[in-house]
C-alpha positions in Angstrom: 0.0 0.0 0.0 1.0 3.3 -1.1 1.5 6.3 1.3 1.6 9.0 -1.4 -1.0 10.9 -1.8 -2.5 10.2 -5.6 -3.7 13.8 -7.0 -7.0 13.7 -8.5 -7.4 12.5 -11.8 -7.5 15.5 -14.1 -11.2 15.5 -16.3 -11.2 16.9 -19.6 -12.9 20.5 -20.0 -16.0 20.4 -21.3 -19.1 22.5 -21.5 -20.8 25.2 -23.9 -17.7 27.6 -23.9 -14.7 25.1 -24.9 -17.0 24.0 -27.2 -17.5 27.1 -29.1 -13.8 27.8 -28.9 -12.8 24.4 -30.1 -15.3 25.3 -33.6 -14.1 29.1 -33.8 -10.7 27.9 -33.9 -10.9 24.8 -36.3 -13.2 27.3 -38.7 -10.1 29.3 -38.3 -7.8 26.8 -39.4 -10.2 25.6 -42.1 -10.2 29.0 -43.3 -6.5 29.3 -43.4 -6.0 26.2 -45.2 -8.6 27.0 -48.0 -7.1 30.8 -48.4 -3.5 28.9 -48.7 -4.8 26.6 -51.2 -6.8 29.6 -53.0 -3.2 31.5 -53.0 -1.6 28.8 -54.5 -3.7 27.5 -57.1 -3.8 31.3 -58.4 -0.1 32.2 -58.3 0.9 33.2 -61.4 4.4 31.3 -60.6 2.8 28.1 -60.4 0.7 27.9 -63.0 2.2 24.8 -64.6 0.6 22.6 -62.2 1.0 19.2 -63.8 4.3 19.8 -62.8 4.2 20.9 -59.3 1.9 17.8 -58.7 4.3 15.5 -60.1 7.1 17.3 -58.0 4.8 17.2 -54.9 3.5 13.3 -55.4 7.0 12.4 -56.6 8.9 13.7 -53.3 5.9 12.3 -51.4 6.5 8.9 -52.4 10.4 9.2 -52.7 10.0 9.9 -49.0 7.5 7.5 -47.9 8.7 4.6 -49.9 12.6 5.1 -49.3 13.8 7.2 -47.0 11.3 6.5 -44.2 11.6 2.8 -44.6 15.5 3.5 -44.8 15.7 5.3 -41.5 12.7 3.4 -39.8 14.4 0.0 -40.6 18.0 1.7 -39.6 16.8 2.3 -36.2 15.0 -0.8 -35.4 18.2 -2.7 -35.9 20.3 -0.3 -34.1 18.1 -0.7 -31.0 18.1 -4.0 -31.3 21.7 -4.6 -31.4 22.8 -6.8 -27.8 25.5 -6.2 -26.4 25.7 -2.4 -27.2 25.5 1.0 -25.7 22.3 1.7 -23.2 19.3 2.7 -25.1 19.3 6.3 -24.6 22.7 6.5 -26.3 21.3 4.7 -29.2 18.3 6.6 -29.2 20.3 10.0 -29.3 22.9 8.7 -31.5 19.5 8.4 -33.9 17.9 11.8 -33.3 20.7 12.7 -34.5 20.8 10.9 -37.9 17.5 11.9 -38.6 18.4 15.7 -38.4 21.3 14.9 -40.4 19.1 13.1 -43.3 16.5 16.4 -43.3 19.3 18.4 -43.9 20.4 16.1 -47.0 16.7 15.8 -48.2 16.5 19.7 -47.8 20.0 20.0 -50.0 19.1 17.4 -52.3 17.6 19.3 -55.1 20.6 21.4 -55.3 23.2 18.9 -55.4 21.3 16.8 -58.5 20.2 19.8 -60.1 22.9 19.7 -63.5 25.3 22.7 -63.7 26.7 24.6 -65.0 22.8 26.6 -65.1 22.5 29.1 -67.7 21.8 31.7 -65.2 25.1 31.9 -63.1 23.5 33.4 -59.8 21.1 30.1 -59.4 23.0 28.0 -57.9 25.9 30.2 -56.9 26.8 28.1 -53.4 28.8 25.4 -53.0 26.2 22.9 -51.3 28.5 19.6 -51.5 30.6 21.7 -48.9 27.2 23.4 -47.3 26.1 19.7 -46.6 29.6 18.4 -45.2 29.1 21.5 -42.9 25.3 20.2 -41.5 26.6 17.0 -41.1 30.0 18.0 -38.9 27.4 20.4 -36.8 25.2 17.4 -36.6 27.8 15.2 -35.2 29.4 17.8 -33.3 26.1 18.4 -31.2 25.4 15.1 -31.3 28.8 14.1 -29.3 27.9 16.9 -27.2 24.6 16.1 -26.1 25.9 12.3 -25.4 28.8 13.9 -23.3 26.5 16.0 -21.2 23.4 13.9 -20.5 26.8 11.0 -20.1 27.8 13.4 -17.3 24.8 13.8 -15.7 23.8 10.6 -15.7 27.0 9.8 -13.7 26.3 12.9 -11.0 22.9 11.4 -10.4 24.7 7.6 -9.8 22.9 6.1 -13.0 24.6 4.0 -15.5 
């Protein structure tokens, strides 16, 4: 038997006034979405829209098909790996490859995009080097978010 005192459970607000709130805001955020969608169907900058649906679906399914199942499948077998470092190693170790392969998606385009572009000012960055750079900072904070929650796991006494 437990001498702590349990709080109360918490009940979930209800009544007249959270319910109005609750339909103000999601007509809000309806509304936003349709005047988004209104903006974008009429800019003059995406009128070729065959294209930017095949550009949307394709990078959709790129993502969903390979890179998801890539990572996903990455990081069941790393935390699955016995004898190895504690979980919460592995688990940050992970956080931080999946910041790392945004990074690369978000760069992607640039680096396959063929060069030289007729219009020198385009592409004018280096992002090979841009993309080394993400991944060092990635690592970097990665080894320094191991080395501090290391250290205060060991002040506390935990493994």
């Amino acid at each position: 038997m437990s001498t702590a005192i349990e709080p109360e459970p918490v009940r979930p607000r209800t009544g007249r006034t959270v319910n109005a709130v609750r339909l103000v805001l999601g007509a809000a955020g309806l509304a936003g979405i349709g005047w988004g969608v209104a903006g974008t169907w009429d800019d003059p900058f995406l009128t070729a829209r065959v294209g930017l649906a095949k550009w949307l679906v394709g990078g959709l399914l790129l993502h969903d098909a390979v890179f998801a199942v890539a990572v996903f499948t990455v990081a069941a077998l790393t935390m699955r790996v016995r004898p190895g470092p504690p979980a919460w190693v592995r688990r940050t170790v992970l956080g931080g490859a999946a910041v790392g392969v945004v990074g690369t998606l978000i760069a992607l385009p640039a680096l396959l995009r063929p060069l030289p572009t007729q219009n020198p000012s385009v592409l004018p960055l280096d992002y090979a080097r841009g993309l080394v750079i993400v991944w060092t900072a990635v690592g970097v904070g990665t080894a320094a978010v191991l080395v501090l929650r290391g250290a205060r796991r060991r002040g506390r006494g935990g493994g």
